[in-house]
C-alpha positions, 0 to 999 in steps of 0.5 A: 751695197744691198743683198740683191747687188751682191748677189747680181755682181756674182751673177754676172761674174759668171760665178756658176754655183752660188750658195745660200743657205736662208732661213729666208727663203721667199726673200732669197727667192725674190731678189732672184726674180728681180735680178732675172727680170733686170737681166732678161733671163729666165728663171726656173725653180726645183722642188720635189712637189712642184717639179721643174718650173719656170719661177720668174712667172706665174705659171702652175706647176707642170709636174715635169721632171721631179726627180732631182737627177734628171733636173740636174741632167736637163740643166747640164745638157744646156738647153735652157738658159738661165737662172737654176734655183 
């Protein structure tokens, strides 16, 4: 069974934290925007550069919410669905 198999099985475990620690992070990167693009759902990205972004698309960085308290706020609050990475 492949990385990205493994990794989709947990998803649709309804597992709602997985963890990875990489030093291949475009790699991890891309198996989830496969596996986003298989299932239909969207997903987003955090980092203290870009901000919250929508990942699975070729949008540029907005800059919205880039500290990290209020991303997690925004994901807890459930108005968006998808993948958070």
């Amino acid at each position: 069974m492949s990385d990205t198999q493994d990794i989709e099985i947990l998803i649709k475990s309804s597992m709602r934290i997985i963890y990875i620690e990489t030093t291949e992070e475009q790699r991890v990167l891309a198996m989830f925007r496969q596996i986003a693009w298989k299932l239909g759902q969207p997903m987003y990205r955090w980092t203290v550069t870009d901000g919250f972004i929508r990942a699975d698309v070729d949008f540029p960085p907005s800059g919205s919410k880039t500290e990290a308290e209020a991303v997690l706020r925004y994901i807890k609050s459930g108005e968006k669905f998808g993948f958070f990475v």
